[in-house]
Structures are given as C-alpha cells and as structure tokens.
C-alpha positions in Angstrom: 6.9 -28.0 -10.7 8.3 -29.5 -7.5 7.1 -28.7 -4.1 9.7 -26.4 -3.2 8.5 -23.8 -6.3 4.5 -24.4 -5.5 5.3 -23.4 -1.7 7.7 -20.5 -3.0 4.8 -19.4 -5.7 1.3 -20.1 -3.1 3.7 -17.8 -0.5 3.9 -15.3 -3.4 0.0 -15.1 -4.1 -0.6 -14.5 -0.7 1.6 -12.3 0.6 0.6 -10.1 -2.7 -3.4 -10.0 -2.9 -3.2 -9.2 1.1 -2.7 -5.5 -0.5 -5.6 -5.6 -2.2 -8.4 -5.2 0.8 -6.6 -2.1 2.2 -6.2 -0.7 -0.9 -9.6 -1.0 -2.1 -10.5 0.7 1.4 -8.5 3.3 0.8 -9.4 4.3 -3.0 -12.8 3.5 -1.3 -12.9 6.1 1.5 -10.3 8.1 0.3 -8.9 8.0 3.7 -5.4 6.3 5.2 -5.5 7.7 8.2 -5.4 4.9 10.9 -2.5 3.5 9.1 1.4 3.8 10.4 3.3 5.7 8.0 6.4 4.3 9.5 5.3 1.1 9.6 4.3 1.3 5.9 7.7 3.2 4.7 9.8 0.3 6.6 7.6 -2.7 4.6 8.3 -0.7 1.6 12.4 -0.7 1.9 11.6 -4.5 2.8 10.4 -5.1 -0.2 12.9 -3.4 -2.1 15.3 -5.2 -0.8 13.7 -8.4 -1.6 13.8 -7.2 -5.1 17.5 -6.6 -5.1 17.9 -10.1 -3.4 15.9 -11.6 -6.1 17.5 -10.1 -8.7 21.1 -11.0 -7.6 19.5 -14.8 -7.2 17.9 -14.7 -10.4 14.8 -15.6 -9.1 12.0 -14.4 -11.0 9.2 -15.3 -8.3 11.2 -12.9 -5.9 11.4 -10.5 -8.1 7.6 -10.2 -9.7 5.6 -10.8 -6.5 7.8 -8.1 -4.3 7.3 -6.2 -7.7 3.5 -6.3 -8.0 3.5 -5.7 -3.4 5.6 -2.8 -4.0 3.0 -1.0 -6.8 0.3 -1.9 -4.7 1.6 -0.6 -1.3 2.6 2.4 -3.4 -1.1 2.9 -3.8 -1.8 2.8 -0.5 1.3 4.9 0.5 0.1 7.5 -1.9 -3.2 7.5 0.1 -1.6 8.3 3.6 1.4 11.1 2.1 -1.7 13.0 0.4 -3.4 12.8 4.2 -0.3 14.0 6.2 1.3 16.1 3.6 -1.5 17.4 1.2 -3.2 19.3 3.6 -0.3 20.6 5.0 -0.6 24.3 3.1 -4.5 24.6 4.3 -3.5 23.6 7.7 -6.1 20.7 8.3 -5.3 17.3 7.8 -7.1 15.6 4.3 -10.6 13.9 4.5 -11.0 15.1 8.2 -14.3 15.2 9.3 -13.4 18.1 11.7 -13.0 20.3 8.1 -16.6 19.9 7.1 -19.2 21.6 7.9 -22.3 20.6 9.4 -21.6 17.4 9.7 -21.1 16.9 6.0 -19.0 14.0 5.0 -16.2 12.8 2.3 -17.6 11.6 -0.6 -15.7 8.2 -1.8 -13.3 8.1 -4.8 -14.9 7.3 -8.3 -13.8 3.9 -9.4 
C-alpha cells in the first residue's frame, strides 16, 4: 500500500468512528435534542454525494467509509426526527423533562 492509500484509508477510519460517541449518547439517553437538524440533514446530502463521487471514481474507500457514516448518522438522524416529529400528535416534544411529572425522568434505551 503506498502512502497516498494509507492517508486516504487512516482519513476514512476517522472521519467514520467520530459517529460512534454521539450515537452511543443518543441510543444512550434516548435524546437528540441539542443537535442541529439542519446541520445534520446537510452532512447527510454530503455524504451522499461523496458516494456518488466514489462510485463514478471507482473508488471503493470513498464509497464504504461515506457508506458506513451515512448508516451511522442515519442512527442518529433517526434520534432527532422521532424528537421533533414523534411528539408532534401529543403536542410535547419527545423525552422532555417538562412532560414528566414530578420530576420523573427518561429512562435510557436498552442496549
């Protein structure tokens, strides 16, 4: 492997497991809701698009490690549309400590 494919691949493994933290706090807690749902919907185009430019290069890194960031921010995307749009019918956002009573609070997602 030449320099050019081990920077191209250590670039790939980084920008990937980055997902990972924020995702594990969000299956954690359940919660999304200091995250940008613009911000979040615009990296997700971006990595589309890196697919498609992969796949029209043919190259393979491209296209698994915008792959794998796109099922993982789908994850976490999945975590903040259930918060703003889930609770839409009962009028309260999702997980919002406001809803419970007493003081009670959200109990975290079984792994």
């Amino acid at each position: 492997m030449d320099f050019t494919t081990v920077t191209g691949l250590s670039a790939a493994v980084c920008t990937t497991v980055s997902y990972f933290p924020q995702l594990k706090k969000c299956w954690t807690t359940g919660s999304a809701g200091d995250l940008s749902l613009r911000m979040f919907l615009i990296l997700a185009t971006g990595i589309a698009l890196w697919i498609v430019y992969g796949s029209l290069l043919g190259d393979v890194v491209i296209i698994l490690a915008n792959s794998v960031s796109l099922c993982l921010l789908s994850g976490i995307l999945y975590f903040k549309l259930r918060e703003e749009y889930g609770a839409a019918a009962g009028g309260m956002r999702a997980n919002s400590e406001t809803s419970k009573p007493s003081g009670q609070k959200s109990a975290p997602l079984a792994l």
